[in-house]
C-alpha positions as CSV (number, residue, x, y, z in Angstrom):
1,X,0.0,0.0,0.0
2,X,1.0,3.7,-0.6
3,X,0.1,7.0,0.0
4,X,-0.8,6.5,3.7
5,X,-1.7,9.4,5.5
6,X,-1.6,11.1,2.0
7,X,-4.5,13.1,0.9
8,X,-5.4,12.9,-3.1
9,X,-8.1,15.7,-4.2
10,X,-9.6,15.6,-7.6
11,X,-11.1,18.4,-9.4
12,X,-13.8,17.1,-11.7
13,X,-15.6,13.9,-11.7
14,X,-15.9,13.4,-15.3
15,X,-14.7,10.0,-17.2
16,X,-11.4,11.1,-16.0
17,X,-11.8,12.3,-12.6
18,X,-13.5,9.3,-11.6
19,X,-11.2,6.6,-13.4
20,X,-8.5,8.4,-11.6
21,X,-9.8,7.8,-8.3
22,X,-10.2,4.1,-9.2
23,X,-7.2,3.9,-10.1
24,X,-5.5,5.0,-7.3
25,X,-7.5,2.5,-4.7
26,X,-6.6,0.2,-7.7
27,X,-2.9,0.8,-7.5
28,X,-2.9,0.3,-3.4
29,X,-3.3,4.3,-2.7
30,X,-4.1,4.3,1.3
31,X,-4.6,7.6,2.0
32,X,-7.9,10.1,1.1
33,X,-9.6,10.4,-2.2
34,X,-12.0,13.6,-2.2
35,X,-13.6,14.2,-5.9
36,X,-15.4,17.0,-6.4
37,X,-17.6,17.0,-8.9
38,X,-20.3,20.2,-10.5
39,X,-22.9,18.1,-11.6
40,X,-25.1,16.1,-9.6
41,X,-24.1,12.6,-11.1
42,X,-21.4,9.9,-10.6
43,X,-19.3,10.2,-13.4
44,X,-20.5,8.9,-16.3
45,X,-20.2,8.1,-19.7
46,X,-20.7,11.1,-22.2
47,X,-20.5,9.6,-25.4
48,X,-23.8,7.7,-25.8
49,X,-25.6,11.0,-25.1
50,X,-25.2,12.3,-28.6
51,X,-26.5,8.7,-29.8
52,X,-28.1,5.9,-27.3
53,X,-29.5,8.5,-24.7
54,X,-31.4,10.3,-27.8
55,X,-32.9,7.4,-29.1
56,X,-34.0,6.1,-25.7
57,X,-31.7,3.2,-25.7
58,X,-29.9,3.9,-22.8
59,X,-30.6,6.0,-19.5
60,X,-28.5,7.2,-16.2
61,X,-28.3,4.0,-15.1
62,X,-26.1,2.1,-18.5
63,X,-24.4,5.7,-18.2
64,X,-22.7,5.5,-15.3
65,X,-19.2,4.3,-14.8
66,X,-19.7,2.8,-11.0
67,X,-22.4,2.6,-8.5
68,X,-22.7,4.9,-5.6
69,X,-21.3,1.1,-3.1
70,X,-18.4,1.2,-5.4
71,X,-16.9,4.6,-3.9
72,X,-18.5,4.0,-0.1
73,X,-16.6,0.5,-0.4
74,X,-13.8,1.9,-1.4
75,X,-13.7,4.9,1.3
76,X,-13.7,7.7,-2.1
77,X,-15.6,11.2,-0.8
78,X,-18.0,11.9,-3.4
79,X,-18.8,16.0,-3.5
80,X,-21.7,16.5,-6.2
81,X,-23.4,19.4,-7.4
82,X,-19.9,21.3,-6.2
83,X,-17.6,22.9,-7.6
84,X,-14.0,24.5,-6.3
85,X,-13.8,27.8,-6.8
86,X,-9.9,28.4,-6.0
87,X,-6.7,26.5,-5.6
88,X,-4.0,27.7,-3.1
89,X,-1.0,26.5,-4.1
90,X,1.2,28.1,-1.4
91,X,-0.9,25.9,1.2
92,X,-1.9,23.1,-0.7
93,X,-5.3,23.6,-0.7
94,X,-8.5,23.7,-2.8
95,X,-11.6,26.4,-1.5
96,X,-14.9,25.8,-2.0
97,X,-17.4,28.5,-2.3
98,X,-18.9,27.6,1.2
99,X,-15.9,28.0,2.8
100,X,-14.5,25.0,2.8
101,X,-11.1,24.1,2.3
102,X,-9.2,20.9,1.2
103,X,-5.9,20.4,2.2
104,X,-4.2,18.1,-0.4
105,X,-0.9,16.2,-0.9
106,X,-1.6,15.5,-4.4
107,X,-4.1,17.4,-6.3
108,X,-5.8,16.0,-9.9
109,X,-7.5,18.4,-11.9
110,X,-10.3,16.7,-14.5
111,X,-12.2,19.8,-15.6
112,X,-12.9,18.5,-18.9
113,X,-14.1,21.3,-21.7
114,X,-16.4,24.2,-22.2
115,X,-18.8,24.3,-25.1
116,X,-18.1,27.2,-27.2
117,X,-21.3,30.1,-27.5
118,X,-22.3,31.7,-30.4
119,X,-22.3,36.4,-29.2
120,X,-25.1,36.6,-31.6
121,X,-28.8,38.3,-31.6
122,X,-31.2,35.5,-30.4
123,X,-28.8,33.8,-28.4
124,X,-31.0,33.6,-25.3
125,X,-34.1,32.2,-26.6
126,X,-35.8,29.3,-25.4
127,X,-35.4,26.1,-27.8
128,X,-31.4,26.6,-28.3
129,X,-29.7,23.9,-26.9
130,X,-26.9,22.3,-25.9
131,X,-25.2,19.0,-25.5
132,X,-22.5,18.0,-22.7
133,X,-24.4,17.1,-19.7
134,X,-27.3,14.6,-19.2
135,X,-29.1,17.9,-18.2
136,X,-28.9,18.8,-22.0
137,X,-28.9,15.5,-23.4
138,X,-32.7,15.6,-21.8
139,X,-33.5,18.6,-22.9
140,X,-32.6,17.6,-26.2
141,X,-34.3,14.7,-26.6
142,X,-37.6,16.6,-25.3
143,X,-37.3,18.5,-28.3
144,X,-36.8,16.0,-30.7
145,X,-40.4,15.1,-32.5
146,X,-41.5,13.5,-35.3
147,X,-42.1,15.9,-38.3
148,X,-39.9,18.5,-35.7
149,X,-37.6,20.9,-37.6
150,X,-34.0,20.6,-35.4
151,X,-31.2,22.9,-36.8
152,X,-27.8,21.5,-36.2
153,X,-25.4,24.3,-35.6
154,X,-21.8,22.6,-36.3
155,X,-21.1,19.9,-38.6
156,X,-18.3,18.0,-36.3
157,X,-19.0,14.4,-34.9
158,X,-21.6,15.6,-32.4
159,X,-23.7,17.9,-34.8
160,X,-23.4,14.8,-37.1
161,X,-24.5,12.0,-34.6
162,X,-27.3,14.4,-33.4
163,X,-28.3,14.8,-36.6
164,X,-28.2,10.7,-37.5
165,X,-30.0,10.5,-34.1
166,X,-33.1,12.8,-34.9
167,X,-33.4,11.9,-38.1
168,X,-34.2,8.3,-36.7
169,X,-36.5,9.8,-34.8
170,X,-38.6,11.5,-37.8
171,X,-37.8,15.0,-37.0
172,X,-36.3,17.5,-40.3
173,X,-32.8,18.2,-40.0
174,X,-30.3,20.8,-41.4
175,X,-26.9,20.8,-40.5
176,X,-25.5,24.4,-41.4
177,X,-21.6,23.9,-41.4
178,X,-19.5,27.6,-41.5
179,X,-16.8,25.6,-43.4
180,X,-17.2,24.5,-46.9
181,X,-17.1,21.1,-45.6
182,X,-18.4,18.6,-42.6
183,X,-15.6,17.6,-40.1
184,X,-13.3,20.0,-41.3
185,X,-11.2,20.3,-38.1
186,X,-11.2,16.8,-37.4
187,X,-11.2,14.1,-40.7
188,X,-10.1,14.0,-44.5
189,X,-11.3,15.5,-47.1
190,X,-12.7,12.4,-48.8
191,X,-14.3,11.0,-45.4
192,X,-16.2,13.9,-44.9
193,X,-17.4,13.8,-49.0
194,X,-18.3,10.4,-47.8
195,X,-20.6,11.0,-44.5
196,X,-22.0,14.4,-46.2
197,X,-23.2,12.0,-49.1
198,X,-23.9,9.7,-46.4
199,X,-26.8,11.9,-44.4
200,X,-28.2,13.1,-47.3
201,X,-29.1,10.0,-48.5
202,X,-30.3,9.7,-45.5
203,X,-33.0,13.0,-45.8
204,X,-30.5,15.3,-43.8
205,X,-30.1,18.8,-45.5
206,X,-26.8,21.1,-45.3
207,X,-25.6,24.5,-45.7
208,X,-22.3,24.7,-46.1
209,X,-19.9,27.8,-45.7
210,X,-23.0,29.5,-44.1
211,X,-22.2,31.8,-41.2
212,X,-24.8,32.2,-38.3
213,X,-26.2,35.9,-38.0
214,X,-28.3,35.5,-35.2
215,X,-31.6,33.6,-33.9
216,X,-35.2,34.4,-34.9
217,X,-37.2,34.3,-32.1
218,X,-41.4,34.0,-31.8
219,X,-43.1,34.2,-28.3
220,X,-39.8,34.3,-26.4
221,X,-38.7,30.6,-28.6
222,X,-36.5,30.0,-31.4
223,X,-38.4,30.4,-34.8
224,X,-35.0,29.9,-37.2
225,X,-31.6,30.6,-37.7
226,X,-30.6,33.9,-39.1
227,X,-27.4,33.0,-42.2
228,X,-25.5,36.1,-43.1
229,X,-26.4,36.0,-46.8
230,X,-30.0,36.9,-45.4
231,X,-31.9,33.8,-45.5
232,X,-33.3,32.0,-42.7
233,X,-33.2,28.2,-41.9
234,X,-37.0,27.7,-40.1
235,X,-36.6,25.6,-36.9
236,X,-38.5,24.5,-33.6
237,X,-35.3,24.1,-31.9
238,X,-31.7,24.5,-32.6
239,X,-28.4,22.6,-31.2
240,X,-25.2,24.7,-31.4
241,X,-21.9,22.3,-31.5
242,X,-19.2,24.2,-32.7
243,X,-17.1,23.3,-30.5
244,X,-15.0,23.4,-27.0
245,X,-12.1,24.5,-24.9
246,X,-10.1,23.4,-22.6
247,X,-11.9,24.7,-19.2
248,X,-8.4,25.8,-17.7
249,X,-10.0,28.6,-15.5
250,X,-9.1,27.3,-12.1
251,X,-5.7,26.1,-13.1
252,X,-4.9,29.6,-15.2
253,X,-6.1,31.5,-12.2
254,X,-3.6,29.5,-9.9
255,X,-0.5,31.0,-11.9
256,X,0.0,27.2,-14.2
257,X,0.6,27.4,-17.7
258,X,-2.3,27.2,-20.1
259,X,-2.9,27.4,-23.4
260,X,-6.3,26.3,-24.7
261,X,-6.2,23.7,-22.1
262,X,-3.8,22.9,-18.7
263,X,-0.1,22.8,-20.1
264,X,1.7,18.8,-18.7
265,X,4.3,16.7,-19.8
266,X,4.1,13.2,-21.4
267,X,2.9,11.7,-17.9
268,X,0.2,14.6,-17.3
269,X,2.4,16.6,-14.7
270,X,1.7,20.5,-14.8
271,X,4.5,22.8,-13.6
272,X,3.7,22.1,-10.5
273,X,5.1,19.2,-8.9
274,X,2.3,18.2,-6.6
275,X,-0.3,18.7,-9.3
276,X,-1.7,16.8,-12.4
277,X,-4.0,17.3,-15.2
278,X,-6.1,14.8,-17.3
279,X,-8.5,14.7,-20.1
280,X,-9.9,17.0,-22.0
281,X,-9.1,20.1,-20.1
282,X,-5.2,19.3,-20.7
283,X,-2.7,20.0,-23.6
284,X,-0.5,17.4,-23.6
285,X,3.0,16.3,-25.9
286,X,2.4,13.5,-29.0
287,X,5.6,13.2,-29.2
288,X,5.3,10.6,-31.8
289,X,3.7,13.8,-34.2
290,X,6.4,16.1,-33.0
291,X,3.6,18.5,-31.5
292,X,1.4,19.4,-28.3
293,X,-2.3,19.3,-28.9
294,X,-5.4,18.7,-26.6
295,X,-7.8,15.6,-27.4
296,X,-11.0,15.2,-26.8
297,X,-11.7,11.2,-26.3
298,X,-12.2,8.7,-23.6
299,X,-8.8,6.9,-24.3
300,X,-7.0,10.2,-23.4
301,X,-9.2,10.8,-20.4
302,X,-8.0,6.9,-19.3
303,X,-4.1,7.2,-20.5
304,X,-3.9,10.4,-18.6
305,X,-5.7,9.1,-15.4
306,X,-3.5,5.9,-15.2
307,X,-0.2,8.4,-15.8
308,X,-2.1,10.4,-12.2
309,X,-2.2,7.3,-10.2
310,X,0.3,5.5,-11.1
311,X,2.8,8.8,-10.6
312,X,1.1,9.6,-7.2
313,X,1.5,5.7,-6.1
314,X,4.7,5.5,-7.5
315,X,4.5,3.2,-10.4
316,X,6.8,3.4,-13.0
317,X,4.9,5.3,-16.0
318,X,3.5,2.8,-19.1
319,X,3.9,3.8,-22.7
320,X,2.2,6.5,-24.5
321,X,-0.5,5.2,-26.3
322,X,-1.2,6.0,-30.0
323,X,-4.4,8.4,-30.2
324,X,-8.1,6.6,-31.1
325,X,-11.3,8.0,-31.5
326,X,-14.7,6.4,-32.7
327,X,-18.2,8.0,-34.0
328,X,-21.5,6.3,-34.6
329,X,-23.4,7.8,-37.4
330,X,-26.9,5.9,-38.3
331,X,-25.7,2.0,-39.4
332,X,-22.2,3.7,-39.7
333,X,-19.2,3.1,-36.9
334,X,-16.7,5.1,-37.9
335,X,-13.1,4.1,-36.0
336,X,-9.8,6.4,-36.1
337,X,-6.4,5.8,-34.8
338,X,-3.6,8.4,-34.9
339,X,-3.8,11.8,-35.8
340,X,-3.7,13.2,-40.5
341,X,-1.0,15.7,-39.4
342,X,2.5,15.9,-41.8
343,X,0.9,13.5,-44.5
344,X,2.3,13.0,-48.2
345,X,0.2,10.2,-49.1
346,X,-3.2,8.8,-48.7
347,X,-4.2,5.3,-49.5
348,X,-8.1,3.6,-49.4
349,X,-8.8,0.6,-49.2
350,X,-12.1,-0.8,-49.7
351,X,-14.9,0.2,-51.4
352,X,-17.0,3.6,-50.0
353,X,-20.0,2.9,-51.8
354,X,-20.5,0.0,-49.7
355,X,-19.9,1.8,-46.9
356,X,-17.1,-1.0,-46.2
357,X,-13.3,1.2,-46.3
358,X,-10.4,2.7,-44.2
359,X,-8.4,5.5,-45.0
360,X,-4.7,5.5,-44.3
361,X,-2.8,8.5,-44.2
362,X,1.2,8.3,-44.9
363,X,4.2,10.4,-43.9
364,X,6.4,11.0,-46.7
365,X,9.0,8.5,-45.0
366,X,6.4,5.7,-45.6
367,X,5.3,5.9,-42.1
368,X,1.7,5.0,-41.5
369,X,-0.1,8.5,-39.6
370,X,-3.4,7.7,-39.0
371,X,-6.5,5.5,-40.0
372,X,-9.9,6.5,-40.8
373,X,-12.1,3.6,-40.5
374,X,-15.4,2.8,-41.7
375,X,-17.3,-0.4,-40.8
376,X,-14.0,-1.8,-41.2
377,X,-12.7,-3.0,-37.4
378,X,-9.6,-4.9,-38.9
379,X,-8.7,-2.7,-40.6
380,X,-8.6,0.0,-37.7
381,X,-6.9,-2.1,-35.5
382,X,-4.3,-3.1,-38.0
383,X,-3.4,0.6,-38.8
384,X,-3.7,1.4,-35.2
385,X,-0.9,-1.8,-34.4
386,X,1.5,-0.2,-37.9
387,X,1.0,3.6,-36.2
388,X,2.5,2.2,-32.6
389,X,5.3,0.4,-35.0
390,X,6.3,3.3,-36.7
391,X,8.0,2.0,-39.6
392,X,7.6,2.3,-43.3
393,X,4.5,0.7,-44.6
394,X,4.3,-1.4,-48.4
395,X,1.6,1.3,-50.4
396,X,1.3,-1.3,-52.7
397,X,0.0,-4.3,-50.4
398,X,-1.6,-1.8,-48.2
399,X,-4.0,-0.7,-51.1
400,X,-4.3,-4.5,-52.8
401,X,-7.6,-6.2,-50.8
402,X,-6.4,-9.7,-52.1
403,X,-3.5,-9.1,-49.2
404,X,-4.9,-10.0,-45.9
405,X,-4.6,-6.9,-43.8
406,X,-3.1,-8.2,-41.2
407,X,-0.1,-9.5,-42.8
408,X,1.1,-5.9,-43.2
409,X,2.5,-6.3,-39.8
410,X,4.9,-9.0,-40.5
């Protein structure tokens, strides 16, 4: 056992915050675990809310990462519906806005993003939503009627898998996009093409490279969205996803280098010694991309809690892992590993009007970057297995089907 006598505070009791105080009880940690937590919720799952939740397939109860026993068994203060509203680094300790104060030895903070707003005219009417919370998710899904008309504000994987989502639930949707393209920020050119094509097939209208002006409001509700080239997009409710950032606000007011998220090294340290940062309030080193950047994903949210509790416990740190995401888009389970940064090449294999193919991005050294995956698991966990190997890759047999995937890794 370690840490005894040791008290561990954690700052956010997302997917991260609360793996990290499993972890630590998991890696013999002794001492106190406080997690503090502003929703009133054990941490959960966020993921299914922009999919299962909607569609009524899954509810607080498959969300939920452990049961209340789990952290009374495991002697883990739970603080819900709270949140810190200083850190004293001098003293080592975190103040709550009662008063309170928590003394720490160790402190963790997990707290995650903060959806992005759209400073326009209409902003404050009823019927515009958001998604990050089950709060939202509910409110959402209230909204969501057949023969409804849902404007989706943001054409990234959430605006997309809310837009797959109420479309299976009979409502009209129109995705207005300010880039010329879906999933500009996050995908290739040709993937997006493909899930554009994709959701229209499927009924779901865009406009593309159309800027939001403002709301159009009738008794106090939203009535449509305003586009800068002076049309309007008629809706009974609207869902703004344009994105997050990294909700470094305690940490920046605590002196600790930010920028877009909580600056740490390759094992989630900050500049302090005695404190960490996970998930997706952090922007951590990828060394294997030469470059910083902040993720977004459960995988990170995990990696970075095991780097916390293991260095708090005093386990020697495990490798990086290579970055994976995943999106589910109608009958459409889209799978990516590594990041499209520095690529010369691109390579599909498979066939996209079957929906069946993968993606694979190359460095100009033959290196394989990333892999965008879709309905094609193998194929995703082959690419994910070549990124971690990090040598050159054979375009030819990569792009020839009649070569068993997998025996690119010999």
């Amino acid at each position: 056992m370690s840490g005894e006598g040791q008290k561990v505070v954690i700052i956010g009791a997302g997917h991260a915050g609360g793996s990290a105080a499993a972890f630590l009880r998991e890696y013999g940690f002794a001492g106190d675990i406080t997690l503090v937590g502003e929703e009133a919720v054990l941490p959960y799952q966020r993921p299914p809310l922009s999919k299962a939740w909607l569609k009524g397939e899954a509810d607080e109860h498959h969300l939920i990462l452990r049961p209340d026993v789990y952290y009374a068994n495991s002697h883990i203060d739970v603080r819900l519906a709270t949140r810190a509203a200083a850190i004293d680094r001098a003293n080592c300790r975190v103040s709550l806005p009662n008063g309170e104060a928590l003394p720490y030895d160790w402190l963790v903070l997990a707290t995650g993003s903060k959806l992005r707003r759209l400073n326009v005219p209409g902003a404050e009417l009823a019927g515009i939503l958001f998604l990050r919370t089950t709060v939202d998710a509910d409110q959402l899904k209230n909204a969501i009627r057949p023969g409804c008309k849902l404007a989706v504000i943001g054409g990234g994987y959430i605006g997309l898998e809310v837009a797959a989502c109420a479309k299976y639930l009979g409502a009209d949707v129109t995705v207005i996009e300010s880039e010329a393209r879906v999933l500009s920020r996050t995908s290739s050119a040709g993937l997006a093409e493909f899930f554009q094509d994709y959701h229209r097939s499927k009924g779901v209208r865009f406009e593309l490279s159309a800027r939001v002006n403002g709301f159009v409001g009738r008794d106090g509700h939203v009535a449509g969205v305003k586009l800068a080239d002076g049309r309007t997009i008629d809706c009974d409710a609207a869902l703004v996803g344009v994105g997050a950032r990294g909700n470094d606000d305690l940490a920046r007011a605590a002196g600790l280098p930010c920028e877009d998220g909580i600056v740490v090294d390759d094992f989630a340290r900050t500049a302090d010694p005695k404190i960490f940062a996970i998930g997706d309030c952090t922007r951590r080193p990828l060394p294997r991309y030469g470059r910083s950047m902040r993720l977004e994903s459960v995988p990170n949210a995990l990696e970075q809690a095991k780097f916390a509790a293991g260095a708090i416990c005093g386990r020697p740190p495990s490798a990086a892992e290579v970055p994976w995401f995943w999106s589910d888009q109608f009958d459409l389970r889209l799978q990516i590993a590594g990041l499209a940064v520095d690529v010369a090449e691109t390579v599909i294999r498979g066939d996209p009007k079957q929906a069946k193919f993968a993606v694979f991005h190359l460095a100009a050294d033959g290196r394989l970057q990333a892999v965008e995956a879709v309905n094609a698991t193998p194929e995703y966990m082959t690419g994910r297995l070549l990124i971690g190997k990090a040598k050159p890759v054979d375009r030819a047999r990569l792009a020839d089907r009649g070569v068993p995937i997998k025996q690119l890794l010999s």
